[in-house]
Each structure stands twice: as structure tokens, then as C-alpha cells.
Backbone as CSV, one residue per row, in Angstrom:
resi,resn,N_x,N_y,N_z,CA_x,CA_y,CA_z,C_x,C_y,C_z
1,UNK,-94.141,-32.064,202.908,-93.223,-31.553,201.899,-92.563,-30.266,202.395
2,UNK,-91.529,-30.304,201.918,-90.667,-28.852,202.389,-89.928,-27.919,201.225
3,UNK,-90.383,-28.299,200.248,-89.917,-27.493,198.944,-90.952,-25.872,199.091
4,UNK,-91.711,-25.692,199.519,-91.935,-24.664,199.892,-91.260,-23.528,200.722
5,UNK,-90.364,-24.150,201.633,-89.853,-23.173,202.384,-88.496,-22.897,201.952
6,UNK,-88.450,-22.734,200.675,-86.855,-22.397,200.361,-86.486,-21.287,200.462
7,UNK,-85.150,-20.935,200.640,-84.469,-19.809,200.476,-85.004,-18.350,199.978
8,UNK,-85.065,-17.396,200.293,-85.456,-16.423,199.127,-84.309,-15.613,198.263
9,UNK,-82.789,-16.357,198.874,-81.639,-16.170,197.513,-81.493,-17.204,196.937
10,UNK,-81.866,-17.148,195.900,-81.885,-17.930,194.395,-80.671,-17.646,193.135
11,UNK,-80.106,-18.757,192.921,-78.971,-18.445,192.082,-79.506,-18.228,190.867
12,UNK,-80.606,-18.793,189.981,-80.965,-17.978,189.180,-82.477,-17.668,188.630
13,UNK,-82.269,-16.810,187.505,-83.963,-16.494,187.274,-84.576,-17.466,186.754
14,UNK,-84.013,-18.432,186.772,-85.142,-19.409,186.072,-85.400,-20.487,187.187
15,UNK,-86.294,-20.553,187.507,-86.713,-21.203,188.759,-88.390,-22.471,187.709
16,UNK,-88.352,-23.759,188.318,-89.195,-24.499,187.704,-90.187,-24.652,188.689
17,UNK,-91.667,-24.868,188.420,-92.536,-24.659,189.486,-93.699,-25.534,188.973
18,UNK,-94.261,-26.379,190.177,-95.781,-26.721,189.633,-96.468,-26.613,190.329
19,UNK,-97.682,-26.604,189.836,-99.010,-26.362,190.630,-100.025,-27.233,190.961
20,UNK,-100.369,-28.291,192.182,-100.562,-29.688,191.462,-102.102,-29.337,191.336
21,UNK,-103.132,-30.280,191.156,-104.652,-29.829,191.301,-105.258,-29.253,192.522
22,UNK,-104.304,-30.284,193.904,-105.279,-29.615,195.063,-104.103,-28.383,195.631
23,UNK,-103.458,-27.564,194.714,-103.252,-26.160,195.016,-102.233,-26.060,195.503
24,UNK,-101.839,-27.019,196.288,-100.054,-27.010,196.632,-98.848,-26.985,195.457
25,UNK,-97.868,-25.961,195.849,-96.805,-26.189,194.993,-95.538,-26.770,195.125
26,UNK,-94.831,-27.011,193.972,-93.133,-27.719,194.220,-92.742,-26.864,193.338
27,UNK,-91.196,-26.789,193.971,-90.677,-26.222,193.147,-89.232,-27.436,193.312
28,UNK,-88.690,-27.335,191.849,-87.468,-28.328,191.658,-86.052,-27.635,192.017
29,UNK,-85.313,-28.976,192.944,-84.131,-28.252,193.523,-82.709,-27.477,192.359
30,UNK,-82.725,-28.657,191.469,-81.999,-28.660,190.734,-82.283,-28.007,188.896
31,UNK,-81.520,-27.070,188.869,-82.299,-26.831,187.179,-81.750,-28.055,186.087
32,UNK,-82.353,-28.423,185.268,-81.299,-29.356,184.097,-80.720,-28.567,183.645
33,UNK,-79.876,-29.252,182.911,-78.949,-28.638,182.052,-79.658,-28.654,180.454
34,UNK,-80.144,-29.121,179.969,-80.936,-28.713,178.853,-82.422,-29.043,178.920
35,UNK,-83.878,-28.510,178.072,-85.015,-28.664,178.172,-85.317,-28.570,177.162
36,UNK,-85.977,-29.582,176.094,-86.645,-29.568,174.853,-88.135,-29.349,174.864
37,UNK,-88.122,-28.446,173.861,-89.632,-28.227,174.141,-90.153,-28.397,172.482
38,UNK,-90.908,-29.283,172.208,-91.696,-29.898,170.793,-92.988,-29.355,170.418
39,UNK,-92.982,-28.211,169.445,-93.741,-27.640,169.406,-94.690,-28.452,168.021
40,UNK,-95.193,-29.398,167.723,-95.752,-30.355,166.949,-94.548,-30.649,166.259
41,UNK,-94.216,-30.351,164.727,-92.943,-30.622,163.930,-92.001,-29.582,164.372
42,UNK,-91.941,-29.100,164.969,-90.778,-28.191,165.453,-90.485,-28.662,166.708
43,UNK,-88.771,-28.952,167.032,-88.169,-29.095,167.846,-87.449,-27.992,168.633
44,UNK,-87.062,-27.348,170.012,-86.363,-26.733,170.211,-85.665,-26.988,171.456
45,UNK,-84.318,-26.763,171.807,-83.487,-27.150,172.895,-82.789,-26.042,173.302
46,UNK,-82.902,-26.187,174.570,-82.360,-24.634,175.027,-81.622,-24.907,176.359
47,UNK,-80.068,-24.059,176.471,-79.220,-24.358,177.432,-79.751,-24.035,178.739
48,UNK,-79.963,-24.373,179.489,-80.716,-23.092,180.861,-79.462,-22.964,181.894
49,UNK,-78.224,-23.837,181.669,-77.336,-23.369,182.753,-76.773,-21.997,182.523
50,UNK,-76.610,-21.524,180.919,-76.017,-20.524,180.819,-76.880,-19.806,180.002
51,UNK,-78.270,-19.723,179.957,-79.265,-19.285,179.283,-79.144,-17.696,179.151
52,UNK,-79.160,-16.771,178.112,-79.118,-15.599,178.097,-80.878,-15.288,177.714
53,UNK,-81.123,-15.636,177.069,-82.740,-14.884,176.443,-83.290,-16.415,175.683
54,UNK,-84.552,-16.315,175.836,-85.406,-17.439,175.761,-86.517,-17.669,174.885
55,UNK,-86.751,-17.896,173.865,-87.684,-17.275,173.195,-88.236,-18.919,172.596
56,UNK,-89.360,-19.159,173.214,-90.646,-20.411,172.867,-90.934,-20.183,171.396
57,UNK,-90.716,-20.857,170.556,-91.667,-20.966,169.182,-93.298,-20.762,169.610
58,UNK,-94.358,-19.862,169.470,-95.240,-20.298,169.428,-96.318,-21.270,168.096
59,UNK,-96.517,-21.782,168.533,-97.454,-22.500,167.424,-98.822,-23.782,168.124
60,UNK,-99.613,-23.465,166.962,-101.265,-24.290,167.257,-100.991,-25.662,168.461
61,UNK,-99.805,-25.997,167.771,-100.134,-27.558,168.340,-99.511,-27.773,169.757
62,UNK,-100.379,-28.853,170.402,-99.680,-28.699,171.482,-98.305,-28.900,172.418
63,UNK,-97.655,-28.337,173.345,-96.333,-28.497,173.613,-96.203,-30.104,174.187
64,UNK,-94.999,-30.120,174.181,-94.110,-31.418,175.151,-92.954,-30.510,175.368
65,UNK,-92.784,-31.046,176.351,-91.812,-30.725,177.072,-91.312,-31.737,178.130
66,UNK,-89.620,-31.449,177.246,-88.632,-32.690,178.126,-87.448,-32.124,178.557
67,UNK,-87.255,-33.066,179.682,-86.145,-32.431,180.606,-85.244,-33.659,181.609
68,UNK,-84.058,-34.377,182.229,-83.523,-34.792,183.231,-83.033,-33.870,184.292
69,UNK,-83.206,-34.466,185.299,-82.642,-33.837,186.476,-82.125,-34.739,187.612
70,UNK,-81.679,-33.860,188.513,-81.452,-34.920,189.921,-82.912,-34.104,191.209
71,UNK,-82.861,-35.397,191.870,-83.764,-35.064,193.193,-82.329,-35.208,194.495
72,UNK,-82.051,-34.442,194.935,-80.494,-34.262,195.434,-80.827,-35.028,197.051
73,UNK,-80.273,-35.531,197.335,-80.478,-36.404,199.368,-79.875,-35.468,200.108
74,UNK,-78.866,-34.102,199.456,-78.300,-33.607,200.229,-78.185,-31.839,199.813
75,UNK,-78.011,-31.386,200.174,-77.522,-29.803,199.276,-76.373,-29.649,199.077
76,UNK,-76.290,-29.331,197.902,-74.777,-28.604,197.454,-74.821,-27.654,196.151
77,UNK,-73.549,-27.629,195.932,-73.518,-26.458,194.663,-74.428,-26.381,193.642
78,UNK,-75.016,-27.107,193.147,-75.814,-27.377,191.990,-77.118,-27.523,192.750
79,UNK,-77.719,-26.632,194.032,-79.013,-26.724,194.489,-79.450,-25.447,194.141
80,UNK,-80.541,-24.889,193.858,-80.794,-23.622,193.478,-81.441,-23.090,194.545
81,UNK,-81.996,-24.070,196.359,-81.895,-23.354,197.318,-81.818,-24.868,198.143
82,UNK,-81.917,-24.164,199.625,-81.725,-25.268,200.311,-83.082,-25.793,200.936
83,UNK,-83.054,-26.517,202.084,-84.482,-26.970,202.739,-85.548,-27.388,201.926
84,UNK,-84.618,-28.750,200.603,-86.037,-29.007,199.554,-86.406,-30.360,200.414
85,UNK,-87.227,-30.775,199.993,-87.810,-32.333,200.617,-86.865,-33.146,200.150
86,UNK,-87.167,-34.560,200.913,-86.417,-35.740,200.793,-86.494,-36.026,198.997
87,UNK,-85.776,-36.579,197.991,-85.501,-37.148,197.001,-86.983,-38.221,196.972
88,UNK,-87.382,-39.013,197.482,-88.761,-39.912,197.680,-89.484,-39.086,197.464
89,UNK,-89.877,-38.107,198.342,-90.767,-36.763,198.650,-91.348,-36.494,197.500
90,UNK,-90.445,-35.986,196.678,-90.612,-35.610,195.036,-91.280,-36.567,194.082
91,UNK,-90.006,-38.120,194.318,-91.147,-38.799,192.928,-92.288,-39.428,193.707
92,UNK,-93.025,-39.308,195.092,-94.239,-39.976,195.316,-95.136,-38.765,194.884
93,UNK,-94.816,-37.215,195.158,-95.510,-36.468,194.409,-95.908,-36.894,193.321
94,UNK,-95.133,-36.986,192.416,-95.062,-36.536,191.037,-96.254,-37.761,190.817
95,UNK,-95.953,-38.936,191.092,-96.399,-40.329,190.828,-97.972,-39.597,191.032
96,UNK,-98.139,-39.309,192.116,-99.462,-39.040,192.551,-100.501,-38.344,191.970
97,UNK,-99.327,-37.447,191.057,-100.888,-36.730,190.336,-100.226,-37.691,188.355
98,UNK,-99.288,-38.426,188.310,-99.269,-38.742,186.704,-100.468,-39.349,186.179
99,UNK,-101.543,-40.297,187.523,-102.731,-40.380,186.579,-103.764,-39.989,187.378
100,UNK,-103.451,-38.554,187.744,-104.898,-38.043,187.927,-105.352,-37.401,186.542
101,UNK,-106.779,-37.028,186.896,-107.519,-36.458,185.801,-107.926,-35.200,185.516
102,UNK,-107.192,-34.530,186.535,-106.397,-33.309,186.219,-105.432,-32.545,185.890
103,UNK,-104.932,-31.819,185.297,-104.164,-31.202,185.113,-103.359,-30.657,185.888
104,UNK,-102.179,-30.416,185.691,-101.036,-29.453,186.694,-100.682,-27.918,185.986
105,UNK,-100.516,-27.220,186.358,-99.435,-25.848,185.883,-97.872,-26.469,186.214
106,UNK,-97.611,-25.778,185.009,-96.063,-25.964,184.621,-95.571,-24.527,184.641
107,UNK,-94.558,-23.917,185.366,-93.968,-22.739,185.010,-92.716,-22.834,185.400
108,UNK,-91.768,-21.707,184.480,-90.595,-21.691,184.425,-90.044,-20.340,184.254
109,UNK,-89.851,-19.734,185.399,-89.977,-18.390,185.753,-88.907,-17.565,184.789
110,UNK,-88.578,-16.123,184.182,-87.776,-15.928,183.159,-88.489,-16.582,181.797
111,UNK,-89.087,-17.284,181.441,-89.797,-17.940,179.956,-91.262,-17.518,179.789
112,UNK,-91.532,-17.767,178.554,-93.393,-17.528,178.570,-93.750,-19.509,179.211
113,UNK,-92.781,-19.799,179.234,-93.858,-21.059,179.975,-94.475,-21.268,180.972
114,UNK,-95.473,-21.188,181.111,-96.421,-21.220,182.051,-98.010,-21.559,181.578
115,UNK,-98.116,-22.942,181.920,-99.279,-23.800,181.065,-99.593,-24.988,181.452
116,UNK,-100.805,-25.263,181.550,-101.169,-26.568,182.288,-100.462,-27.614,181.374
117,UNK,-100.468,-28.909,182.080,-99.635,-29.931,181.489,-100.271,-30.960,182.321
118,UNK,-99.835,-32.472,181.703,-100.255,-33.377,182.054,-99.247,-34.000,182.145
119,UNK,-98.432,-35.130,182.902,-97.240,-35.601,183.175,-96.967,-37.102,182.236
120,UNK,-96.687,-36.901,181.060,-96.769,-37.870,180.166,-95.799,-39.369,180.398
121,UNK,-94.953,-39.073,181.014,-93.394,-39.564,181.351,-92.764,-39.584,182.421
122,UNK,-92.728,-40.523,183.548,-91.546,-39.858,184.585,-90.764,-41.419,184.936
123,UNK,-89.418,-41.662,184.401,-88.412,-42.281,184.724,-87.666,-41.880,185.724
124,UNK,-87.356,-42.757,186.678,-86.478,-42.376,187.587,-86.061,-43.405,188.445
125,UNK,-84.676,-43.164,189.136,-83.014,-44.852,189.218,-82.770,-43.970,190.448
126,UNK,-81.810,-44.752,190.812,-80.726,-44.421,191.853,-79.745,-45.186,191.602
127,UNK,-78.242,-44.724,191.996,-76.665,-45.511,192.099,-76.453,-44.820,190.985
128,UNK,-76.871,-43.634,190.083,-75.680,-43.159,189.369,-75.091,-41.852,189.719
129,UNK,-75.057,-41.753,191.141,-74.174,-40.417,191.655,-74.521,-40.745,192.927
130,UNK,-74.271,-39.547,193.807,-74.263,-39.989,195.362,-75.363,-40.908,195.889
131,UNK,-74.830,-41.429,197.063,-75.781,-42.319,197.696,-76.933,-41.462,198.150
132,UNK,-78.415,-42.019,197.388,-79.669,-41.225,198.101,-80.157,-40.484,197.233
133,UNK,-79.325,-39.789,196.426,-79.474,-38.806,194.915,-80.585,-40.227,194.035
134,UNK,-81.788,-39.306,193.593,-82.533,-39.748,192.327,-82.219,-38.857,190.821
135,UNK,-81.820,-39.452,190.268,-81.945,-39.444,188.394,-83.430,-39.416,187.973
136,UNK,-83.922,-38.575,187.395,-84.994,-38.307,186.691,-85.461,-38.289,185.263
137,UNK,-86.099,-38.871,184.575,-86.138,-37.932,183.038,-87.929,-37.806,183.037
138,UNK,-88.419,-36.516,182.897,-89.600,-36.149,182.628,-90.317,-35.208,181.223
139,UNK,-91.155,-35.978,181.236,-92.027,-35.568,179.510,-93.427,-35.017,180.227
140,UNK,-93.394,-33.931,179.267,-95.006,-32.942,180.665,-95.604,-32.714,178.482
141,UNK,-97.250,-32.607,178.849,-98.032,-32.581,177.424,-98.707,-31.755,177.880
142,UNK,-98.877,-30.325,177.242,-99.539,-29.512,177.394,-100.877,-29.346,177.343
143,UNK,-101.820,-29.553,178.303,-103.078,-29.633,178.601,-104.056,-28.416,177.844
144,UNK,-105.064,-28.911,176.929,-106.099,-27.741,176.782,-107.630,-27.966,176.710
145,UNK,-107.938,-26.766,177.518,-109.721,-26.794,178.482,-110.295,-26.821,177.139
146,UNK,-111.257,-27.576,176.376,-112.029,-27.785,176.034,-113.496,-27.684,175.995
147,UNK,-114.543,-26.217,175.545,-115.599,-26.515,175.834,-116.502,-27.277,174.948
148,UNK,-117.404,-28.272,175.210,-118.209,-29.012,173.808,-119.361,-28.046,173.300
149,UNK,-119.468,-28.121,171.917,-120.688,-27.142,171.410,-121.596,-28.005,171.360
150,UNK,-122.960,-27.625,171.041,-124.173,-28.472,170.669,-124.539,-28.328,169.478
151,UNK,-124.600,-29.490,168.441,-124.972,-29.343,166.818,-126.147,-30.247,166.885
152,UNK,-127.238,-29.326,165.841,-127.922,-30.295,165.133,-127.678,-30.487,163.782
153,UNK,-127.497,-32.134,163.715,-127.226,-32.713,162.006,-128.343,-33.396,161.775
154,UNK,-128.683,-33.325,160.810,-129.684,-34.638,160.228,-128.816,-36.142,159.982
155,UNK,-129.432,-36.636,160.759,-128.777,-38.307,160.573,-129.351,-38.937,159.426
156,UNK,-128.425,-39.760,158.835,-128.671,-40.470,157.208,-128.292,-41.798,157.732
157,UNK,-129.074,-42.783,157.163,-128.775,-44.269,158.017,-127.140,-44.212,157.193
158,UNK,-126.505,-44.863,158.123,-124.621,-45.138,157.957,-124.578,-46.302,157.042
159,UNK,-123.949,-46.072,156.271,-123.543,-47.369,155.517,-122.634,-48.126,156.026
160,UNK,-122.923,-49.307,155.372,-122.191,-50.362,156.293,-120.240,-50.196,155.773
161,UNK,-119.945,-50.180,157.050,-118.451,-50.224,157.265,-117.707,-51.075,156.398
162,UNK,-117.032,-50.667,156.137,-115.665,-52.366,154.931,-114.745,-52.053,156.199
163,UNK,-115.149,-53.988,156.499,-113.702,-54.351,157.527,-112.061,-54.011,157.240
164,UNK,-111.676,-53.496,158.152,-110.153,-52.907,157.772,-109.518,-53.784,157.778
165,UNK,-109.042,-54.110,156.533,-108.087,-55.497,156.157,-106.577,-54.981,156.286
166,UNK,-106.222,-53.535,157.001,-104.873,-53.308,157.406,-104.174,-54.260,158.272
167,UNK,-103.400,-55.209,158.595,-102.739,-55.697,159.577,-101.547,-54.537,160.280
168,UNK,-101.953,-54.286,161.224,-100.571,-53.975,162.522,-99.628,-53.870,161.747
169,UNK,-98.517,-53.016,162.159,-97.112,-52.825,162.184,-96.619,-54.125,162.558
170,UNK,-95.828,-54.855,162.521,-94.910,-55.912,162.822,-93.866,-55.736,163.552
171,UNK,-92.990,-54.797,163.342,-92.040,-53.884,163.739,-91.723,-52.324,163.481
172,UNK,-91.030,-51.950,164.705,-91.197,-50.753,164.614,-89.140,-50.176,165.005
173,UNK,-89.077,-49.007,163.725,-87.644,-48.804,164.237,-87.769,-47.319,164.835
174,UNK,-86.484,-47.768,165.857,-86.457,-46.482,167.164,-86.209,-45.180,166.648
175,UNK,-86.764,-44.451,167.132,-86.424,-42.752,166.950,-85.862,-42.315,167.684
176,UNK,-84.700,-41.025,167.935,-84.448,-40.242,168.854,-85.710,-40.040,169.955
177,UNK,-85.407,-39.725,171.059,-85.963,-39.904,172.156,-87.420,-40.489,172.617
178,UNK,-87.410,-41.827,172.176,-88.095,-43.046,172.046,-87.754,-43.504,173.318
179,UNK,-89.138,-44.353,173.757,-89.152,-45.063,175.104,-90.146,-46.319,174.835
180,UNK,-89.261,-47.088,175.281,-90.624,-48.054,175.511,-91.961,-48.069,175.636
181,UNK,-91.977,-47.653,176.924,-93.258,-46.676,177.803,-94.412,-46.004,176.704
182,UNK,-93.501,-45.045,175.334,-93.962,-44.234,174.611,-94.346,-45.168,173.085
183,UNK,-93.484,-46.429,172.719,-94.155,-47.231,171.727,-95.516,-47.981,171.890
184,UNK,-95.132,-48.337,173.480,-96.467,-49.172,173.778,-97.705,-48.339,173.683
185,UNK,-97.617,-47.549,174.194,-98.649,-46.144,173.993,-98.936,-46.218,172.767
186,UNK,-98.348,-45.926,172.003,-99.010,-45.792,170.499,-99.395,-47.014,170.099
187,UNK,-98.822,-47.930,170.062,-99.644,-49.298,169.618,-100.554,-50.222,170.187
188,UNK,-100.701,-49.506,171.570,-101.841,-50.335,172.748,-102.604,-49.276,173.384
189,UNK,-102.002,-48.384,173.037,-102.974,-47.586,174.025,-102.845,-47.132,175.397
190,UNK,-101.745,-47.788,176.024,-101.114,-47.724,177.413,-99.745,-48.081,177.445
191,UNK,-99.112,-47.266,178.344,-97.912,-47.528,177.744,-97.280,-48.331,179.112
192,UNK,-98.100,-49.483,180.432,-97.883,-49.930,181.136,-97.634,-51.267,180.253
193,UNK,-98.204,-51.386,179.343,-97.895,-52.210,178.229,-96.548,-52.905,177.332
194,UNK,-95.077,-51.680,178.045,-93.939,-51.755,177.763,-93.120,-52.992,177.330
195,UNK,-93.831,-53.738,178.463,-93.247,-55.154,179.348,-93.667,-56.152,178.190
196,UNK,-94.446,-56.461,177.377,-95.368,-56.764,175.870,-93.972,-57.037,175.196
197,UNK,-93.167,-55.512,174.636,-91.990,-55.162,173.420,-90.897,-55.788,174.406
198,UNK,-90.722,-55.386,175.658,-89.081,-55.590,176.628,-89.607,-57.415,176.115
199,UNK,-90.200,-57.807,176.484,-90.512,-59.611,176.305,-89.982,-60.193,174.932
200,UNK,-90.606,-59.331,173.622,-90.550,-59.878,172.823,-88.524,-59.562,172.026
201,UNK,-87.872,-58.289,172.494,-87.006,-58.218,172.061,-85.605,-58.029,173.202
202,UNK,-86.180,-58.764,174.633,-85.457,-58.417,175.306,-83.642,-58.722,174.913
203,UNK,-83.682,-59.827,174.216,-82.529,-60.587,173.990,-81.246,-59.836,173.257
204,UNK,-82.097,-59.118,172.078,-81.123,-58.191,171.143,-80.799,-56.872,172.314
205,UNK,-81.668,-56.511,173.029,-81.666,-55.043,174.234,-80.848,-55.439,174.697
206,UNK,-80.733,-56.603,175.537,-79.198,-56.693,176.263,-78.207,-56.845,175.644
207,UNK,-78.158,-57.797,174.724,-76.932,-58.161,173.816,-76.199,-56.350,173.183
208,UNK,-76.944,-55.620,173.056,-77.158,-54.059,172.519,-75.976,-53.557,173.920
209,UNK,-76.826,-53.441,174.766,-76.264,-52.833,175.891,-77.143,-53.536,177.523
210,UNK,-75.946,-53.875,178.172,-75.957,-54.813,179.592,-76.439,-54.262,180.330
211,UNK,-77.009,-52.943,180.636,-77.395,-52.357,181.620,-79.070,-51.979,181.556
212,UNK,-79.378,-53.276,180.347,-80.730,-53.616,180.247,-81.260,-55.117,181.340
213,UNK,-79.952,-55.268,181.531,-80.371,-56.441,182.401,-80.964,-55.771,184.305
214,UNK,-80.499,-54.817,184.712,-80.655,-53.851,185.839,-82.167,-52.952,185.767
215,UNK,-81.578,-52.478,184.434,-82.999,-51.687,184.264,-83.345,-52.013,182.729
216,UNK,-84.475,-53.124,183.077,-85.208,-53.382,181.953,-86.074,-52.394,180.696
217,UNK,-85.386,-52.497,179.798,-85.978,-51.702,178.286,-85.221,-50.177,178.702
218,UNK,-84.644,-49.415,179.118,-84.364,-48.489,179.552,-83.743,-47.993,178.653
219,UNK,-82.692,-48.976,178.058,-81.632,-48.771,177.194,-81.713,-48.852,175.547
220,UNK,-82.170,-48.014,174.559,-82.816,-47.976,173.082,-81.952,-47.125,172.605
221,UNK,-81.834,-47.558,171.536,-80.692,-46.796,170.508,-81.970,-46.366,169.010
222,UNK,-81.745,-44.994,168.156,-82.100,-44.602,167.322,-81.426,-45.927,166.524
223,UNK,-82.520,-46.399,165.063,-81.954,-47.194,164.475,-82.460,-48.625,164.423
224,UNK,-83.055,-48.922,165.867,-83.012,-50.545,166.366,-84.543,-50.879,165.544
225,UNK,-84.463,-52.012,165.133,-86.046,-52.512,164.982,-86.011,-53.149,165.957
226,UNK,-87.559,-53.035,166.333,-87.989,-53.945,167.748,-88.975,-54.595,167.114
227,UNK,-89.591,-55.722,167.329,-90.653,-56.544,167.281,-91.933,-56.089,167.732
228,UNK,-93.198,-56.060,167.563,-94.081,-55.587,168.219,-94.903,-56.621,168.169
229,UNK,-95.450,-57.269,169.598,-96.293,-59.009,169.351,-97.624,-58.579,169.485
């Protein structure tokens, strides 16, 4: 990797950085142009190309944080230094630690963000800008260390359970920044599971928009009911 040896003139103060488990860092070539950060029921979106002052909601619950970017094949104006690694370089990183069982640091130099995270989300294409350029969209969940206490309770024999006569959701309608990836998750438990919903409603997804046929389920509109089998 060569994202380490960048430049030490930087166009601006906000520089994005991680820390992976075995201690090496990246830093990202390109800043986005906007970053939402979900503080449980509170939403917040903040410009960072022309960012003046920055101020995180704090609150109990834990963050998400979302963002697109490019992984650039080449340098140019919109690099925040030069000599980053190859575009691959980046998403085999990233891939590499999304299911480890550790945690990463997230920081974003200029902000109070700076906080372990776990990589909830990482989409990423090629062919929609230069040849070699990767498209990104990433969702990071703010990680917290946990110590367990030791209780003694007196145990009372359990009464017997009443079978949950709830049936499943049937369908489910889309929300703003909804993913496949992120329904299956909630209703299976894994969200490699995607391929389940793309099956059962692929037909209306394309008919919706054609560029579900290229990149399967990719394409969701706020609004849609989907089927859930």
C-alpha cells in the first residue's frame, strides 16, 4: 500500500483516516462531497467541500456514518494528495477487515470524529467516470468496548413460553437510504441474503429502473414495496 506516503501539502483540514486492527493506516484520496452521520433518531448532513465549522450532535446511541467517494486510477484536482495506492488497493483493504472481528478507528481530522467503527456497508462499480476510477458508497457503525459484570440472581423455574403466533412481515416499503444488503439484514440476519428480495422482486426493480439489470438490486426508490419470501 502507498497511501501512507502522501504529500505533506494537503488541500484541506479535513483529512479521513483509518486505523485497521493490525495497526496500519489509510488514509482516503478523495474527500466526499457530503457525510451523514445518524445519531439514533437524529439525522445530520454536513457539506465537507466547503465546510466552515463542524459540530457532531452528541448523543447515547450509537453513530452511523455514511459517505460516497471515488478511489481515483490517477491524480488530479479533486486528490487531496498524490502517491495514493492503486483504486483495487483500497477496496481489497477495506473488504479485508468488513468481517473481521475487530474493530477499526475512524477519524476525520478538523471534527470530534474519531471512534472505532465497524464497516457495516461497502458498495463499489466501475464505468461511471474515468477508465480505472472506483465509485464507492460506505456505512461505518460505531463500535463500543463492552465490559461483562457478574450477577447473582436466584433462578425461579421459567414458565413455559406461548408460541409466537406473529407471522413475518410479507412486505416491506423502502426508506430513504435503504439497501438491499440492509433489508436482508434485518429480516435474516445477514445481509449476503440480498439475492432472497433481488429474486423475489427482481421484475418490478428493472421495470423501475434498467440499470438493475448491470447491477443487480442496486437501484431502490423510497416508496417501493418489495416482497419479502
Amino acid at each position: 500500500m502507498r497511501e501512507e506516503r502522501w504529500q505533506s501539502m494537503s488541500k484541506s483540514v479535513y483529512q479521513f483516516w483509518f486505523t485497521w486492527p493490525d495497526g496500519k493506516k489509510t488514509r482516503l484520496p478523495v474527500l466526499p462531497s457530503t457525510l451523514e452521520v445518524s445519531n439514533g433518531s437524529q439525522n445530520e448532513s454536513v457539506n465537507i467541500a466547503r465546510l466552515g465549522e463542524v459540530t457532531i450532535i452528541q448523543d447515547p446511541a450509537a453513530k452511523t456514518i455514511s459517505f460516497s467517494s471515488i478511489f481515483p486510477a490517477r491524480y488530479s484536482s479533486i486528490c487531496e494528495f498524490r502517491n495514493f495506492s492503486k483504486p483495487w488497493d483500497y477496496v481489497n483493504k477495506i473488504n479485508k477487515f468488513k468481517n473481521n472481528e475487530k474493530p477499526s478507528r475512524f477519524l476525520i481530522t478538523g471534527t470530534p470524529i474519531n471512534i472505532y467503527v465497524t464497516i457495516e456497508e461497502f458498495v463499489y462499480r466501475e464505468g461511471e467516470g474515468d477508465i480505472g476510477d472506483i465509485y464507492y458508497d460506505l456505512t461505518l457503525k460505531e463500535f463500543r468496548f463492552v465490559s461483562p459484570r457478574k450477577i447473582t440472581v436466584k433462578t425461579k423455574k421459567a414458565a413455559a413460553k406461548r408460541p409466537n403466533t406473529k407471522s413475518k412481515p410479507k412486505t416491506y416499503k423502502v426508506k430513504k437510504g435503504d439497501t438491499l444488503w440492509a433489508i436482508a439484514r434485518k429480516y435474516y440476519g445477514n445481509g449476503a441474503e440480498w439475492k432472497k428480495i433481488w429474486n423475489a422482486n427482481k421484475t418490478m426493480l428493472i421495470k423501475r429502473d434498467k440499470r438493475n439489470i448491470k447491477q443487480p438490486g442496486h437501484w431502490i426508490y423510497p416508496g417501493q414495496i418489495l416482497r419479502i419470501p
